[in-house]
Backbone as a ProteinNet text record, in pm:
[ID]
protein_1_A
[PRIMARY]
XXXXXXXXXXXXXXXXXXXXXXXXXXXXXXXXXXXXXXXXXXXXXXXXXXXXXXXXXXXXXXXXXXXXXXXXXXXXXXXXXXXXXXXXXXXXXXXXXXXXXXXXXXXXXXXXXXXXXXXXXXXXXXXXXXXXXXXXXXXXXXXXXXXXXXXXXXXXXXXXXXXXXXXXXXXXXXXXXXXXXXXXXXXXXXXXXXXXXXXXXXXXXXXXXXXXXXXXXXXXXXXXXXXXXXXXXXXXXXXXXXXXXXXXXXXXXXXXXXXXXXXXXXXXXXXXXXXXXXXXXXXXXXX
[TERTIARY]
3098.9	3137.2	3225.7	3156.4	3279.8	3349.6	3503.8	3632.3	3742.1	3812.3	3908	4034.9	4121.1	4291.5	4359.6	4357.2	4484	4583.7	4648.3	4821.9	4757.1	4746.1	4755.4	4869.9	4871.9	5020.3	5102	5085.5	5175	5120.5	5258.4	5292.8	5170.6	5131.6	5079.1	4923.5	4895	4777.3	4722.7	4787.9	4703.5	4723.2	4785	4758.5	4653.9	4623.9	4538.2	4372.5	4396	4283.8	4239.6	4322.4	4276.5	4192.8	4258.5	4186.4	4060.7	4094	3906.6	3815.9	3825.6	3764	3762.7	3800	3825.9	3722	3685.6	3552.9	3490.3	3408.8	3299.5	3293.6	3387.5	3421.4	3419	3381.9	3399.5	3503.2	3677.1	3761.2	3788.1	3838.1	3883.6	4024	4117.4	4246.3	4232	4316.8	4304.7	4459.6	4530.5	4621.3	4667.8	4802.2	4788.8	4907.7	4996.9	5140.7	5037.2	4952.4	4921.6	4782.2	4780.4	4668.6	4548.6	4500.8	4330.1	4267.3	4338	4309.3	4248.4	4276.5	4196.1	4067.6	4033.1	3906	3763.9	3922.4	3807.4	3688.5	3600.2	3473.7	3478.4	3443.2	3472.8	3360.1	3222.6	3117.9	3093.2	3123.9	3001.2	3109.8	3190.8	3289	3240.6	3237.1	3211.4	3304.9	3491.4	3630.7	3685.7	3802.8	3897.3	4025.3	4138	4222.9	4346	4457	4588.7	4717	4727.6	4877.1	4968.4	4940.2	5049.7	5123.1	5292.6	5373	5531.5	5598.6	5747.6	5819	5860.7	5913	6029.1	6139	6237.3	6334.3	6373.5	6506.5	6557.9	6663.6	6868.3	6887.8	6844.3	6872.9	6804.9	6671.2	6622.4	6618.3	6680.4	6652.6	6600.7	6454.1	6345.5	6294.1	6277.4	6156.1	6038.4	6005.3	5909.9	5807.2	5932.2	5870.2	5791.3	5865.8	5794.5	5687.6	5704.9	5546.1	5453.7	5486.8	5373	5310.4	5376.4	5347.3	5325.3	5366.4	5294.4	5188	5248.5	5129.5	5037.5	5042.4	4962.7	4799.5	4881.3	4792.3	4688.8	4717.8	4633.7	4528.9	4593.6	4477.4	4401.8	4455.8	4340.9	4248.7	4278.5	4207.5	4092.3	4150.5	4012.1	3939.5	3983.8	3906.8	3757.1	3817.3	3717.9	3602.8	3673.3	3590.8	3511.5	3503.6	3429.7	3388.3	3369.1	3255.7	3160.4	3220.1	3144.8	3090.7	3106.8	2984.3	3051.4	3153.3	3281.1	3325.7	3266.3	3252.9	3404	3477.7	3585.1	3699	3824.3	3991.9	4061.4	4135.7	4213.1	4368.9	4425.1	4584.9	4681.3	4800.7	4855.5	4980.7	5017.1	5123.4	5243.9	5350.1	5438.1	5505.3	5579.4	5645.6	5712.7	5791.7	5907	5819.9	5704.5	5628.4	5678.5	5749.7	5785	5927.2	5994.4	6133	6258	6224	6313	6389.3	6572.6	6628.8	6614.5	6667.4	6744.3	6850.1	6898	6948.1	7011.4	7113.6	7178.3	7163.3	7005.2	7013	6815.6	6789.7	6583.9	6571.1	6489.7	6399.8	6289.2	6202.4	6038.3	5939	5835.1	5771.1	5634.2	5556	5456.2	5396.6	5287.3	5192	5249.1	5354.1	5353.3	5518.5	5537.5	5608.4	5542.4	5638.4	5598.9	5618.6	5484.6	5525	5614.1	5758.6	5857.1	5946.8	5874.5	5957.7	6091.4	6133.4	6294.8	6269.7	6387.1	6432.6	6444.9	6420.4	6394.8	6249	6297.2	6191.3	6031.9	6035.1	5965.6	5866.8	5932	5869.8	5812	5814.7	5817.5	5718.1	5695.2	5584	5497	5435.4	5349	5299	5377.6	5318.6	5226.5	5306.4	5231.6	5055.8	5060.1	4937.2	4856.9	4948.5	4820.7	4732.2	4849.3	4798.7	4658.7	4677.2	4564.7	4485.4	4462	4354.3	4291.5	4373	4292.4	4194.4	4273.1	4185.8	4061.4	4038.8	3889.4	3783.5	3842.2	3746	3626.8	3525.9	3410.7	3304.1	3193.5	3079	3053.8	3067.2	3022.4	3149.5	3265.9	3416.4	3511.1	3520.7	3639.2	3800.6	3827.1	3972.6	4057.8	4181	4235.7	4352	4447.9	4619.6	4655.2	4691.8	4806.6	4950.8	4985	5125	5222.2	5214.3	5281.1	5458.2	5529.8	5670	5667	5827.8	5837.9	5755.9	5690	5598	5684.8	5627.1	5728.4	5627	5663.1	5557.2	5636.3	5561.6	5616.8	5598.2	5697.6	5750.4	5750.9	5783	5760.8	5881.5	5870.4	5985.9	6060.4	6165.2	6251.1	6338.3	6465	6599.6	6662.1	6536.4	6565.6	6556.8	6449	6456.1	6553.6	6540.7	6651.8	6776.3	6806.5	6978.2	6985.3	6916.2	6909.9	6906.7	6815.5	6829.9	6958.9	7054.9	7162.7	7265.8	7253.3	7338	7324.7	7211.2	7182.7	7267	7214.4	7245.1	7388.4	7501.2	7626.8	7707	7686.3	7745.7	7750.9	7819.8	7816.1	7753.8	7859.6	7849	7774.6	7651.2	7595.2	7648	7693.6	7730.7	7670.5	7634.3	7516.2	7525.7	7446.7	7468.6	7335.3	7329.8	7198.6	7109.1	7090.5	6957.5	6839.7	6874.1	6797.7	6704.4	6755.7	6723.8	6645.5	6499	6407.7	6369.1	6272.2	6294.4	6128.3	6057.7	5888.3	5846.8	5816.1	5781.8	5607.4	5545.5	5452.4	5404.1	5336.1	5314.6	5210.3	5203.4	5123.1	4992.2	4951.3	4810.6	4771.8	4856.3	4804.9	4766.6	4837.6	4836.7	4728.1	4673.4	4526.8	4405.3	4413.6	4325.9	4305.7	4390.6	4348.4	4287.7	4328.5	4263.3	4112.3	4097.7	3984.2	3850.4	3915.9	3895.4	3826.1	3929	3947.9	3806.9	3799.1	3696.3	3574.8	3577	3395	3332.3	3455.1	3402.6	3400.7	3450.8	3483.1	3515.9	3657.7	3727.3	3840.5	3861.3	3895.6	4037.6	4126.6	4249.8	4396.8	4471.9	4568.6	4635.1	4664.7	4721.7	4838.1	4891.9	5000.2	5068.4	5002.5	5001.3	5119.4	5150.1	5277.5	5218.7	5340.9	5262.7	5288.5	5275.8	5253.4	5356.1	5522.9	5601.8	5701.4	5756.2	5895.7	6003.9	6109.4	6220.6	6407.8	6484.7	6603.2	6660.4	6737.6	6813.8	6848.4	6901.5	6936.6	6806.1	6692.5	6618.9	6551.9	6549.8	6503.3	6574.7	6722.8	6836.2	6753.2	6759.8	6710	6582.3	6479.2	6389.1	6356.7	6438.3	6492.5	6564.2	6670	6698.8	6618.4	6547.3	6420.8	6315.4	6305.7	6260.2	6311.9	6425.7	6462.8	6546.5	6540.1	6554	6715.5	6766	6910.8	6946.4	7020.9	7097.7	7156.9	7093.1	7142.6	7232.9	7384	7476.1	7531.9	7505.8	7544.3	7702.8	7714.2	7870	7852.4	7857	7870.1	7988.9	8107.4	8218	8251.7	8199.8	8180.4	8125.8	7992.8	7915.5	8005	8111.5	8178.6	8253.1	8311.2	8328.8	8254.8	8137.6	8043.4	8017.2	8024.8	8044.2	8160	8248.5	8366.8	8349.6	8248.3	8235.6	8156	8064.1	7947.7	7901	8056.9	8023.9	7997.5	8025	8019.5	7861.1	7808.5	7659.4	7623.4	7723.2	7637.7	7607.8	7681.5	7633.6	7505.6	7454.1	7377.4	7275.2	7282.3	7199.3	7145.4	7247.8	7223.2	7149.7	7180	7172.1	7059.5	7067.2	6981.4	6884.2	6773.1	6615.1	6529.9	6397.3	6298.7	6188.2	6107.3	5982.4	5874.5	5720.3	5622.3	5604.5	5538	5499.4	5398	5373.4	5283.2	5122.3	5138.1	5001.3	4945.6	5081	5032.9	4996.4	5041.4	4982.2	4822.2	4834.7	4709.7	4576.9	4497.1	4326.6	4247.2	4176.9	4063	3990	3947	3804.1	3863.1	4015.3	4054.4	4151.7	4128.1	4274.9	4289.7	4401.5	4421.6	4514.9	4576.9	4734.6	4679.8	4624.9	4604.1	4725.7	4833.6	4975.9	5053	5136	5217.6	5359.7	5433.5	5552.4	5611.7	5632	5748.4	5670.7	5522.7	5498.2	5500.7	5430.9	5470.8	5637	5770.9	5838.4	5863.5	5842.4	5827.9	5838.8	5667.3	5600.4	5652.6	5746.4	5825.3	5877	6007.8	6121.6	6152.6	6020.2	6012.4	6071.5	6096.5	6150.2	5995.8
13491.9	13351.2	13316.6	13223	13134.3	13083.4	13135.4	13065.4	13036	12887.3	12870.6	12844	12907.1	12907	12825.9	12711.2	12581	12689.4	12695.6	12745.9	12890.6	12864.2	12978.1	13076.6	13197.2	13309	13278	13198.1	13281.5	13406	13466	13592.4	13582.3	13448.1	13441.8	13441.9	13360.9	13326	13463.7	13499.7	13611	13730.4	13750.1	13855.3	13828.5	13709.5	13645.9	13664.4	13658.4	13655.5	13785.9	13881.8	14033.6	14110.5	14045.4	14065.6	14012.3	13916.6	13836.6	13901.6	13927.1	13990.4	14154.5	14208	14343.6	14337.6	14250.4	14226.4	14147.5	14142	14086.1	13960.2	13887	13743.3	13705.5	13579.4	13535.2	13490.4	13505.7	13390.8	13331.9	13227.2	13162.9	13104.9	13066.7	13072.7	12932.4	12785.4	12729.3	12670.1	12622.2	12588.5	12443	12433.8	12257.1	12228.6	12291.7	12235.4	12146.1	12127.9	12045.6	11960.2	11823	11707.6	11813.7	11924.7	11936.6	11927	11943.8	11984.8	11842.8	11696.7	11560.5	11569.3	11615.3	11618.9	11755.6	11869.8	11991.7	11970.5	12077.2	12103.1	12145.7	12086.6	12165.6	12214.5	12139.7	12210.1	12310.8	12412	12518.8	12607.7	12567.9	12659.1	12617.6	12699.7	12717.4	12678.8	12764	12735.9	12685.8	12627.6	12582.3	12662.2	12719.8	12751.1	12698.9	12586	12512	12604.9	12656.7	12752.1	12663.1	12570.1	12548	12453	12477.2	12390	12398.5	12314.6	12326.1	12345.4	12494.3	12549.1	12495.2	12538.9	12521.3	12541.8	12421.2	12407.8	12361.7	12383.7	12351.3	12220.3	12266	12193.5	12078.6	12065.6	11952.9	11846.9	11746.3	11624	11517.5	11552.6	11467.6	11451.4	11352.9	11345.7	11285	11182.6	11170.8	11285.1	11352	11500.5	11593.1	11608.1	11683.7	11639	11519.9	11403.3	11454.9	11357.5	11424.5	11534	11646.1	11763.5	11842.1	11819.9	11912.8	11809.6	11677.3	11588.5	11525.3	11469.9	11367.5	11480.2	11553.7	11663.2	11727	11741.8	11827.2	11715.6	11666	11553	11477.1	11461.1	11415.7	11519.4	11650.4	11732.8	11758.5	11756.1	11785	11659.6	11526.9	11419.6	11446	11492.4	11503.6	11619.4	11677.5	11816.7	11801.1	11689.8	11687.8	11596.3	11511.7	11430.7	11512.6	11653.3	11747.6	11815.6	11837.5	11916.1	12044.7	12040.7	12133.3	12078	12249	12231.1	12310.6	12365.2	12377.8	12381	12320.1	12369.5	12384.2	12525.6	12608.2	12601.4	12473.4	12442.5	12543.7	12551.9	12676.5	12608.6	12559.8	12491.9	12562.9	12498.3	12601.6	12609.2	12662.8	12686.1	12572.3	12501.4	12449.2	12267.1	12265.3	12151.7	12116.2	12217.9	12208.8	12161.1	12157.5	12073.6	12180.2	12283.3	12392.2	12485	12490.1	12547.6	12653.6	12777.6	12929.1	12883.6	12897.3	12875.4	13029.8	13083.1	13214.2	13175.7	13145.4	13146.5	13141.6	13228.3	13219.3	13094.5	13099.8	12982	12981.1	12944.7	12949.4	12821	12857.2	12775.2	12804.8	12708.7	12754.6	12597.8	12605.9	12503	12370.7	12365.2	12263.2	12234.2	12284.9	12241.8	12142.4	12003.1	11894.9	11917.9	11856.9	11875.6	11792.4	11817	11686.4	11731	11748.9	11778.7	11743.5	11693.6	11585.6	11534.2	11579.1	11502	11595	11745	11855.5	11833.6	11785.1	11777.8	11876.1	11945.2	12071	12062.7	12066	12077.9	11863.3	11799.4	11684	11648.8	11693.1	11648.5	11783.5	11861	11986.1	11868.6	11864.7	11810.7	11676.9	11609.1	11451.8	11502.2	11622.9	11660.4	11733.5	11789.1	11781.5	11718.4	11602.4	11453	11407.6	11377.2	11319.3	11431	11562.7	11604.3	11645	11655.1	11593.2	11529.3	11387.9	11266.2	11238.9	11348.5	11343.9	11500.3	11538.7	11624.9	11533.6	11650	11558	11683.1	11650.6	11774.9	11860.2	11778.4	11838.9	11899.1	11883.6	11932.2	11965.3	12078.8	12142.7	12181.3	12126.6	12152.4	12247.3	12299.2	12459	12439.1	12472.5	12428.1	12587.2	12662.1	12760	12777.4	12776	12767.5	12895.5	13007	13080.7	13110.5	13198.3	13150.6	13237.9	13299.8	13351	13532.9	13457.2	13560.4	13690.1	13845.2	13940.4	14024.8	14130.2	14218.1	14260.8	14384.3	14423.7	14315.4	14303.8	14195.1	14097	14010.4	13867.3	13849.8	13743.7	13639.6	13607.8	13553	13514.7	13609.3	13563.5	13681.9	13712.7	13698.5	13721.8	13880.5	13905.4	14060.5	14138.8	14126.6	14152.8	14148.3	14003.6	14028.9	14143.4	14125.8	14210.5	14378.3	14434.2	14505.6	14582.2	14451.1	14503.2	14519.8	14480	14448.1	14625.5	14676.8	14762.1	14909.6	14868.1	14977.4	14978.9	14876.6	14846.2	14868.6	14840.8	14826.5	15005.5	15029.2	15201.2	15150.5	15041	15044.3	14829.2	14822	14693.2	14658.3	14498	14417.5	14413.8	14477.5	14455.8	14344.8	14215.7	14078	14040.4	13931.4	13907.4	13923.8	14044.7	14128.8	14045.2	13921.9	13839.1	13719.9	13713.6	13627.3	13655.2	13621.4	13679.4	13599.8	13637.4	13583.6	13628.7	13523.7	13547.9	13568.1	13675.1	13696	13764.2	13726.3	13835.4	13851	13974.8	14054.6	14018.1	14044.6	13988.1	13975.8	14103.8	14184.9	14146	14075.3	14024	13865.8	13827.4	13680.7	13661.8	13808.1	13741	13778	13865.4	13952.2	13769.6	13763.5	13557.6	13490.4	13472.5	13396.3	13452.8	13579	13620.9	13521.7	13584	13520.4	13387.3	13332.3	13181.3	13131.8	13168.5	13116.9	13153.8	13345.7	13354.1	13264.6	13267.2	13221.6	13037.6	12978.2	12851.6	12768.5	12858.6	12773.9	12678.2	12546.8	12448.7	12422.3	12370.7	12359.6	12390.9	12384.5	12496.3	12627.5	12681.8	12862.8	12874.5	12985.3	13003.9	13142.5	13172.5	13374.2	13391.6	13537.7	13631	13809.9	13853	14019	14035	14145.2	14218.6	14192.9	14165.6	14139.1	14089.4	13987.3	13898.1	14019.8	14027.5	14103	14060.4	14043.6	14069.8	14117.2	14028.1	14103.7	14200.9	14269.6	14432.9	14477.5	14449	14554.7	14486.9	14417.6	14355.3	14473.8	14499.3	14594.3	14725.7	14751.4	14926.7	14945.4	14840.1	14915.3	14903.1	14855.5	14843.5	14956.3	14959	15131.5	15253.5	15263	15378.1	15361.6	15249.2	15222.2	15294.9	15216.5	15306.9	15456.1	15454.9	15624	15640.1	15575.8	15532.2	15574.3	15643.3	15659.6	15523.3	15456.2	15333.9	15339.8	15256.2	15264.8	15131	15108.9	14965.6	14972.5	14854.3	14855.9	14729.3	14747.6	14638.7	14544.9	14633.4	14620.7	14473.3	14602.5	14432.6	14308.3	14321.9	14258.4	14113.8	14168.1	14076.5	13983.4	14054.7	13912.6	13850.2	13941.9	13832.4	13666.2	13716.9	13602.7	13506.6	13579.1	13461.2	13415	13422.7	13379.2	13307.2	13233.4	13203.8	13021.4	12976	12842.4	12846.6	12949	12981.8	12980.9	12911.2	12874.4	13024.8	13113.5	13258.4	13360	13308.2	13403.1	13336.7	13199.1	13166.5	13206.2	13174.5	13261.4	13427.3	13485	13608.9	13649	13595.1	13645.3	13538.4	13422.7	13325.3	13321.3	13290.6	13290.2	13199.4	13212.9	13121	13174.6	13182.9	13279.6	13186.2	13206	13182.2	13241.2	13192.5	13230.8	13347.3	13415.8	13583	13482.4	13397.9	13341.5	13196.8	13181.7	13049.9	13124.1	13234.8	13309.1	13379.3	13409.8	13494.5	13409.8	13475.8	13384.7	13452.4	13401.7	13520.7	13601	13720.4	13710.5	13728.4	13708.1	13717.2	13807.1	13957.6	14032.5	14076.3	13979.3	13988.8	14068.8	14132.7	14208.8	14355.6	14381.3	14485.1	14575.5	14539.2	14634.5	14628.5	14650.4	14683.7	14616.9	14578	14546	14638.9	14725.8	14845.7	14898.2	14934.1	14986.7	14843.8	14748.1	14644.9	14617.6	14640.1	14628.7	14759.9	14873.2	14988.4	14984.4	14943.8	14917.6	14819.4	14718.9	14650.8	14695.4	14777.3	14824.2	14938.6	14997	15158.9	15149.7	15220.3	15260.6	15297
11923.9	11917.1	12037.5	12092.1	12239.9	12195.1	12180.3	12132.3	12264.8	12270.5	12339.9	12293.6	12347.3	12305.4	12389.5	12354.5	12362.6	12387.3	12543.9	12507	12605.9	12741.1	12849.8	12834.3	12845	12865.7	12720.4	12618.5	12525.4	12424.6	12392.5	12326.5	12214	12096.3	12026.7	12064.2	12128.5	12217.2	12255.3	12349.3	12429.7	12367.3	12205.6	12153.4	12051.7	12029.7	11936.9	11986.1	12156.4	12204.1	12277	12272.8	12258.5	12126.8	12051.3	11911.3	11913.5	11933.7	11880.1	11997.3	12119.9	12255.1	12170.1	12099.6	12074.8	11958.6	11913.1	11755.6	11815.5	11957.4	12013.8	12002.7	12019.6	12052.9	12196.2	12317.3	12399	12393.3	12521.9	12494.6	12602.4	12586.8	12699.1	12695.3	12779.1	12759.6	12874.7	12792.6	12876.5	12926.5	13011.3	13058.7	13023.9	12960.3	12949.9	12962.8	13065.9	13158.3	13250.3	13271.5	13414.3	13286.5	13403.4	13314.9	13258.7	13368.1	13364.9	13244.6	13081.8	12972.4	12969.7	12996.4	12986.3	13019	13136.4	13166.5	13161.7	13089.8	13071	12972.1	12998.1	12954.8	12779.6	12692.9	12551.1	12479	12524.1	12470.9	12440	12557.4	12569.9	12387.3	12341.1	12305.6	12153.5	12012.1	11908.1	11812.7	11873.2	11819.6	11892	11842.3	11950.1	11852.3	11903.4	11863	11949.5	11901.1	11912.2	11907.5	11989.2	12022.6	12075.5	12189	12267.5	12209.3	12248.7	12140.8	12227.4	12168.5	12179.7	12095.2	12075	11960.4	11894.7	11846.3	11872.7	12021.3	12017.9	12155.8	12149.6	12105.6	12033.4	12179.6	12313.3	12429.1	12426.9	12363.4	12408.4	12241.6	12296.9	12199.2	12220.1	12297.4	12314.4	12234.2	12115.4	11990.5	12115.8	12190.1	12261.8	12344.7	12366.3	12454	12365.7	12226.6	12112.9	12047.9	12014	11997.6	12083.1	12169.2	12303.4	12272.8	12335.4	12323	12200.2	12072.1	11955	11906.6	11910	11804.2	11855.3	12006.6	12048.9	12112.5	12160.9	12268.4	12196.2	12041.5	12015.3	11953.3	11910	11812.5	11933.4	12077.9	12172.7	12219.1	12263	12236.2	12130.4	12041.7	11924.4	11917	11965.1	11925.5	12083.2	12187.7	12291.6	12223.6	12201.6	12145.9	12067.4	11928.4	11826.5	11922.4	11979.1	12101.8	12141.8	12226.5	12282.1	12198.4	12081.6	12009	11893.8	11967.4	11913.4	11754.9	11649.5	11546.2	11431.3	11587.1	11444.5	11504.2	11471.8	11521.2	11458.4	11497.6	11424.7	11478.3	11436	11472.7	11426.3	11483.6	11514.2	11448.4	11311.7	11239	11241.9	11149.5	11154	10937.6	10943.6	10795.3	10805.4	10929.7	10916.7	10825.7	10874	10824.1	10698.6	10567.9	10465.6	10444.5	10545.9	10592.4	10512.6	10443.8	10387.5	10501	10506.3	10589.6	10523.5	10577.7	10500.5	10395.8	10265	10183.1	10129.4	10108.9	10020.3	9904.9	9853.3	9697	9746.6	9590.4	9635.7	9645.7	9752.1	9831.4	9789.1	9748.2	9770	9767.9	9896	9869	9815.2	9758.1	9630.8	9619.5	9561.7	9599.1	9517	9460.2	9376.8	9478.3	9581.9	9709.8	9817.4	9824	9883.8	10021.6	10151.5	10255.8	10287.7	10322.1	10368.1	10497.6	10590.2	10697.9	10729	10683.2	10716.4	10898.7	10969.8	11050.9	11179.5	11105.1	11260.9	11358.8	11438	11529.8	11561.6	11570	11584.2	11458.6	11266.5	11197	11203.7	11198.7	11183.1	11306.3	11413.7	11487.4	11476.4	11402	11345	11286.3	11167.2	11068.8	11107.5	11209.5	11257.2	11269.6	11363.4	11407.2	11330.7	11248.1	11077.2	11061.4	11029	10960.7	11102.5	11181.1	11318.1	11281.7	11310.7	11285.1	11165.6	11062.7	10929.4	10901.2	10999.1	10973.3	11045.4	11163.1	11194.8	11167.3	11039.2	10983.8	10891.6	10923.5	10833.3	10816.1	10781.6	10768.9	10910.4	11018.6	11134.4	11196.4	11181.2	11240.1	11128.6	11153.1	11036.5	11116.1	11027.5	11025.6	10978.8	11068.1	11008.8	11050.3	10971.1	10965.6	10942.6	11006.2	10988.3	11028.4	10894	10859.4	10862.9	10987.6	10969.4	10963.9	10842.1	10915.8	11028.2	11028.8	11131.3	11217.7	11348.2	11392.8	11410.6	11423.6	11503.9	11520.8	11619.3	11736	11849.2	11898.8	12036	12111.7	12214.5	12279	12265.6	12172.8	12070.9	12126.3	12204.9	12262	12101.9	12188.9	12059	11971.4	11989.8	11929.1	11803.6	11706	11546	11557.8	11540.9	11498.2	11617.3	11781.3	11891.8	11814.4	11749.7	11686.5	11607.1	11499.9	11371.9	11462.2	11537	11588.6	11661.5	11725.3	11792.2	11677.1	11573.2	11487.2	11428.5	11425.1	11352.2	11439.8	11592.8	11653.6	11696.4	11669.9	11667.6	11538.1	11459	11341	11219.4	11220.5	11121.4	11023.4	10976.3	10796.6	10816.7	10735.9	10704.6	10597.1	10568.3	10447.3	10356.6	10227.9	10169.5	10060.9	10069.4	9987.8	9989.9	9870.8	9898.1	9894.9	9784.8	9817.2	9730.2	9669.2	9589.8	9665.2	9799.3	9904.7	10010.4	10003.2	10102	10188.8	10279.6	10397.9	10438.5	10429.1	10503.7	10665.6	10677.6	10793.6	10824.9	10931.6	10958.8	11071.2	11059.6	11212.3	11301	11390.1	11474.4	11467.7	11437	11394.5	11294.8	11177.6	11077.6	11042.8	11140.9	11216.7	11253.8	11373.2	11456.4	11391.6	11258.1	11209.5	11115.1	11027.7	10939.4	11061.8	11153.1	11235	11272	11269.6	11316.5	11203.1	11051.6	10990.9	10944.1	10950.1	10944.2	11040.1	11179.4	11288.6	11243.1	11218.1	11189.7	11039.1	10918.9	10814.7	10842.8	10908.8	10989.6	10865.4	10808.4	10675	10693	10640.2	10641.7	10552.8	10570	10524.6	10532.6	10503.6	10471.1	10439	10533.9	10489.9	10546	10454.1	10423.5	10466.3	10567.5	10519.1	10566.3	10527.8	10523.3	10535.7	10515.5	10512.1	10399.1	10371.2	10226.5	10106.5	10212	10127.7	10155.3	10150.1	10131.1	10191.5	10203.6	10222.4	10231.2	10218.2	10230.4	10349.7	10412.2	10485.9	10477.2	10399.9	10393.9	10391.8	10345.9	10334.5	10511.6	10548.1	10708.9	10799.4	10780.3	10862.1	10803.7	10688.8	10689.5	10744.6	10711.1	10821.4	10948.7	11035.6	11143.7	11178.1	11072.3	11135.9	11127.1	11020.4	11022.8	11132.4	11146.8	11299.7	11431.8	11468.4	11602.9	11546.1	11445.3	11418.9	11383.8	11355.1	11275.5	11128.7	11085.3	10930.3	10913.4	10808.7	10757.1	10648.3	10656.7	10555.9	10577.8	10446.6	10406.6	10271.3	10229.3	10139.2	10089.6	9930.2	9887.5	9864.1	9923.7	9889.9	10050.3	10108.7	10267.8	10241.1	10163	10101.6	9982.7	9965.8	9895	9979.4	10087.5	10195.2	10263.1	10275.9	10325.5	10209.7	10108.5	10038.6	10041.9	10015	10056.2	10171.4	10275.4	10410	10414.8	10278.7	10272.5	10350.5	10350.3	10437.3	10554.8	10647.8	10787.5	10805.7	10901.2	10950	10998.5	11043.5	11079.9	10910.2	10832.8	10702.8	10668.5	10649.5	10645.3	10725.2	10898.3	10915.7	10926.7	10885.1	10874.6	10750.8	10625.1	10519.1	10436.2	10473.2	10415.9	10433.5	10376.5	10362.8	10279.5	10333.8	10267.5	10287.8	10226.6	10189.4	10113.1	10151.8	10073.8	9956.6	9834.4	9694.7	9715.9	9670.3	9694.8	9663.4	9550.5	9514.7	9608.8	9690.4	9808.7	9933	9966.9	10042.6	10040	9901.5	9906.6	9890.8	9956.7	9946.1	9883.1	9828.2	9780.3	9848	9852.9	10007.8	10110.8	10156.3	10278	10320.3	10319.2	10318.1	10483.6	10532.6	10638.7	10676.2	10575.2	10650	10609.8	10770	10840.9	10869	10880.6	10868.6	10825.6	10712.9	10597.1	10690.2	10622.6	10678.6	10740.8	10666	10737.6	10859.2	10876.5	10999	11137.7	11081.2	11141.7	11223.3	11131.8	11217.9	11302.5	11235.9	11328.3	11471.7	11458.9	11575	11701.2	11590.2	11699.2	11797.3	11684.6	11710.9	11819.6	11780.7	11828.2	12017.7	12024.3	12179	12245.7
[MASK]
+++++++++++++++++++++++++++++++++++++++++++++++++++++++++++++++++++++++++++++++++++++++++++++++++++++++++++++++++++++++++++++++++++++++++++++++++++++++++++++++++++++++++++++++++++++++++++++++++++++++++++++++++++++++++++++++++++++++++++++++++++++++++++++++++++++++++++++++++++++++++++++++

């Protein structure tokens, strides 16, 4: 199958498109910092897969710039494409679409959870571009929303698991709190393996995926340390000031979480998590 990846050189993209090239897929990787994406070619191509985005950036408080760029781009894109003949796109959503921060108390989201992005930029123009390409699905163009939370992998930009890591290889003794509060994450391989998915069966809607299992900060830190090869010792007794510390925005983010439902995740027919959590962060981590 001739598939093209919206979103040249990223981490997600071009590990997405090793995979599908690795199970006898055609890919193509197209560039869209510069106009050419207006006037490129979309026919000859079967998928289209929507990576490119503006993640989070604390620096920028452009809602126009984020429009633009997560909501307007893609829904003009797919509108040329279903012109050209182009029968499926597979948008590259995010969790935040559900407008839920990290909370130190269970989080979950589960199908009878409303999409309400609030007022964060990032999740709030995803979601816009839901909605636009939603609205030009029909029998001949299918539509595909993946909602992953947070991605992780060898060299996965971005300093979540990096913190957690330094934290691990700094710290003797970990706070142990919280262990009721999970936190959805998944791996890379299991990311491109649904997507592989998703394109050959050319299924339509909403997904939700995760890996095998929800986790806890403490249990996020221990296997991180069995990872780079660390004796992990934690205290619940620390663990109690971390609570009395609980208004401070870094306990929150350290310890707070939000996680998908095991049954909003799972599909029938579709078992995409090819690597177990713990080897998954392993594999990160490993030296």
């Amino acid at each position: 199958m001739r598939v093209l990846i919206v979103g040249k050189g990223s981490y997600i993209g071009g590990h997405i498109g090793e995979w599908l090239q690795g199970r006898g897929h055609s890919v193509t990787e197209l560039d869209v910092l510069a106009d050419g994406w207006r006037t490129f070619d979309y026919a000859p191509f079967e998928a289209i897969l929507h990576v490119a985005g503006i993640v989070h950036q604390p620096q920028c408080q452009d809602w126009e710039l984020y429009k633009r760029v997560n909501a307007d781009m893609p829904v003009e894109i797919a509108t040329m494409a279903k012109r050209q003949g182009v029968c499926h796109y597979v948008f590259l959503s995010t969790m935040a679409v559900y407008g839920l921060g990290k909370k130190l108390e269970p989080n979950v989201i589960d199908a009878s959870t409303p999409v309400e992005p609030g007022d964060g930029m990032y999740g709030r123009s995803k979601w816009m571009a839901e909605q636009g390409l939603r609205a030009l699905e029909d029998e001949t163009f299918a539509v595909t929303c993946v909602r992953p939370p947070s991605v992780y992998g060898k060299g996965c930009r971005g300093g979540y698991i990096t913190g957690f890591t330094s934290v691990v290889r700094r710290l003797p003794v970990i706070p142990e709190a919280y262990d009721d509060v999970k936190q959805s994450f998944i791996y890379i391989d299991n990311l491109s393996e649904l997507v592989r998915l998703l394109i050959e069966r050319r299924l339509s809607g909403a997904f939700c995926p995760q890996d095998d299992k929800a986790v806890s900060a403490n249990e996020l830190l221990k296997t991180i340390a069995a990872g780079i090869g660390k004796k992990y010792r934690s205290s619940r007794l620390l663990g109690w000031g971390v609570r009395l510390l609980r208004w401070l925005p870094i306990v929150n983010k350290a310890y707070g979480g939000v996680e998908y439902s095991r049954s909003l995740s799972s599909v029938p027919g579709l078992d995409y998590v090819v690597v177990p959590f713990d080897e998954g962060m392993r594999r990160t981590v490993a030296q």
